[in-house]
VMD Tcl script that draws the C-alpha trace (Angstrom):
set ca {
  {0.00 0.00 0.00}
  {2.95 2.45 0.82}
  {4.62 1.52 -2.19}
  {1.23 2.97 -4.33}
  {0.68 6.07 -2.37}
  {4.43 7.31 -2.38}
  {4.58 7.53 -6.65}
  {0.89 9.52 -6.32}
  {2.45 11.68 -4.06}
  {5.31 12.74 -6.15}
  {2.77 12.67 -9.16}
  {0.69 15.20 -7.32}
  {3.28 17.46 -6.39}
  {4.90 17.48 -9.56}
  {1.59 18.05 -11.24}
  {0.96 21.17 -8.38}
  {4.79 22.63 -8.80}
  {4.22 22.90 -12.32}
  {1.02 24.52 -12.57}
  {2.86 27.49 -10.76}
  {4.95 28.27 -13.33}
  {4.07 30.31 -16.19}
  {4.84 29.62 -19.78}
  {8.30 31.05 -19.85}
  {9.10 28.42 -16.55}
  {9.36 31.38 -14.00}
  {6.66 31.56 -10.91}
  {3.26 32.44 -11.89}
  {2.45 35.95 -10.91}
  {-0.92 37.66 -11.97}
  {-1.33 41.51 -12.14}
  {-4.21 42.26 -10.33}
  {-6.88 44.44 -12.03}
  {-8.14 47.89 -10.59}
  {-11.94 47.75 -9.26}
  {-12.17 49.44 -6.41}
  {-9.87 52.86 -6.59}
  {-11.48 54.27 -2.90}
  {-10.81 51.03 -1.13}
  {-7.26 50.85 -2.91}
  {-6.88 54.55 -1.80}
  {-7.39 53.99 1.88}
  {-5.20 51.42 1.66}
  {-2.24 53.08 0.07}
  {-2.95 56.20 2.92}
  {-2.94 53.60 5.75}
  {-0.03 51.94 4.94}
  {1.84 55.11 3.18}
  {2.32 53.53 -0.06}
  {1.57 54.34 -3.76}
  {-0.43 52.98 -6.46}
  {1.21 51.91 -9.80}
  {-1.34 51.73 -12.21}
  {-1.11 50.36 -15.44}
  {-3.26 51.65 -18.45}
  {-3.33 48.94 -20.67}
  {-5.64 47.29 -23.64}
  {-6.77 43.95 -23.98}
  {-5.08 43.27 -27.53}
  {-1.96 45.45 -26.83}
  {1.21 43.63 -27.62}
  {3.17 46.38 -26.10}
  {1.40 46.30 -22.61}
  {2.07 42.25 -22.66}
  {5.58 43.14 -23.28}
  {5.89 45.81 -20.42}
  {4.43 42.96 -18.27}
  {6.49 40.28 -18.56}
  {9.92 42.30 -18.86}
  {9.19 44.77 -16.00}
  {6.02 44.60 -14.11}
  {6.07 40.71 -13.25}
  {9.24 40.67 -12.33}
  {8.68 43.11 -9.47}
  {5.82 41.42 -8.46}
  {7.97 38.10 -8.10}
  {10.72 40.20 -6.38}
  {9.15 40.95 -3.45}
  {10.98 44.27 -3.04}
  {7.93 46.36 -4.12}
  {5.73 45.92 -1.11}
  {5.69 49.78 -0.68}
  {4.07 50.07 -4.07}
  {0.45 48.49 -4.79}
  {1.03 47.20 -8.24}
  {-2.20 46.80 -10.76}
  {-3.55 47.10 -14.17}
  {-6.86 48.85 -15.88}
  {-7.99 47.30 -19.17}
  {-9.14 50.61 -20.88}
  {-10.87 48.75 -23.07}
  {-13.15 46.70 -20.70}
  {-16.77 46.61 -19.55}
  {-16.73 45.99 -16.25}
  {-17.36 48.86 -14.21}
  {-15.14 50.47 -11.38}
  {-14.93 52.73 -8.96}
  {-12.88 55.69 -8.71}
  {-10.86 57.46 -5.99}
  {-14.51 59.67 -4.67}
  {-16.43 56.62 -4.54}
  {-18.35 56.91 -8.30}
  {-19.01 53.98 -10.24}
  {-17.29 54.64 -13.68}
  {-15.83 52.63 -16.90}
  {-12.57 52.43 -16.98}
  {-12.42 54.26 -20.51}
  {-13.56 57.29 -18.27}
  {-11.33 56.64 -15.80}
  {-8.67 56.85 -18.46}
  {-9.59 60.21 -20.14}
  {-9.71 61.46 -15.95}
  {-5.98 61.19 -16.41}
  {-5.55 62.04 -20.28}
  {-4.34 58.26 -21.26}
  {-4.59 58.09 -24.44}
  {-1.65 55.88 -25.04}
  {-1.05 52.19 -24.20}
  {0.38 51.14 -21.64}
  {0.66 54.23 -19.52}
  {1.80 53.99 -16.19}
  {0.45 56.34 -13.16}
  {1.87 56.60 -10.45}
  {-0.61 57.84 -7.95}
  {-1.17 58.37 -3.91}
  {-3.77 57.50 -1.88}
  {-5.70 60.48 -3.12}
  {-5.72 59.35 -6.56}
  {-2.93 62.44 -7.05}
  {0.12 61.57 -9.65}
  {3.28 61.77 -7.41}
  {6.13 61.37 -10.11}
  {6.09 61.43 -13.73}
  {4.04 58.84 -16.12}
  {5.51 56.56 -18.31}
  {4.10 56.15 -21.65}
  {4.45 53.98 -24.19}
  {7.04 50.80 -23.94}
  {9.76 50.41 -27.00}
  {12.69 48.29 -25.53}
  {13.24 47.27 -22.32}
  {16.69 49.23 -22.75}
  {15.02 52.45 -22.32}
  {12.43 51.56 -20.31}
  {14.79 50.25 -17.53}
  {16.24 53.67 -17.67}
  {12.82 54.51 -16.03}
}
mol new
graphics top color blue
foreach p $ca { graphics top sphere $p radius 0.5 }
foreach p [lrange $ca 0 end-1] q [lrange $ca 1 end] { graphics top cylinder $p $q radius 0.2 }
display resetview
């Protein structure tokens, strides 16, 4: 009876370590979207951290790019915990709510903060108030490391 269970064990934690990997074999990590900007507010002013939002679009290549070269990679890092990392599909349907509370698409939310390019990145305080300058657009990650 040992001898059966001990090969399903390993099969099952084989089967579990590899479903946490992602297609390029590096630890799954999922960008969490924006829904809720007041509750992500208060929690930025409680814990004095900042919001880095990225604008993306659901079929933008470039966004996809920015995510797996930079914004993954801090996630798995673990050195970010100051900064509340997440993404806003400009593009989608589902509804959120902004900094004051309002229910609102997130195309609106968008033009709030004149995006009009994808991926923009915000960086924003508790208050929903840009603390340092946006980055727009992603090219290489060469420049964009400069960042």
């Amino acid at each position: 009876m040992t001898r059966l269970l001990i090969p399903l064990f390993l099969i099952l934690n084989f089967s579990a370590a590899a479903s946490e990997l992602d297609e390029h074999g590096l630890p799954y990590v999922e960008i969490k979207q924006a829904r809720d900007f007041s509750l992500m507010g208060e929690e930025a002013r409680r814990e004095g951290r900042i919001i880095m939002l990225e604008i993306s679009g659901t079929d933008c290549a470039y966004c996809e790019q920015l995510e797996e070269d930079f914004i993954k990679p801090m996630l798995r890092n673990g050195d970010y915990g100051h900064v509340i990392i997440r993404k806003l599909d400009r593009d989608s349907s589902v509804s959120v709510t902004d900094f004051s509370g309002r229910k609102t698409t997130p195309a609106d939310f968008a033009y709030r903060y004149k995006v009009s390019l994808t991926p923009t990145l915000l960086f924003l305080d508790g208050r929903g108030r840009e603390v340092a300058s946006r980055i727009i657009g992603y090219n290489t990650p060469e420049l964009f490391g400069g960042y």
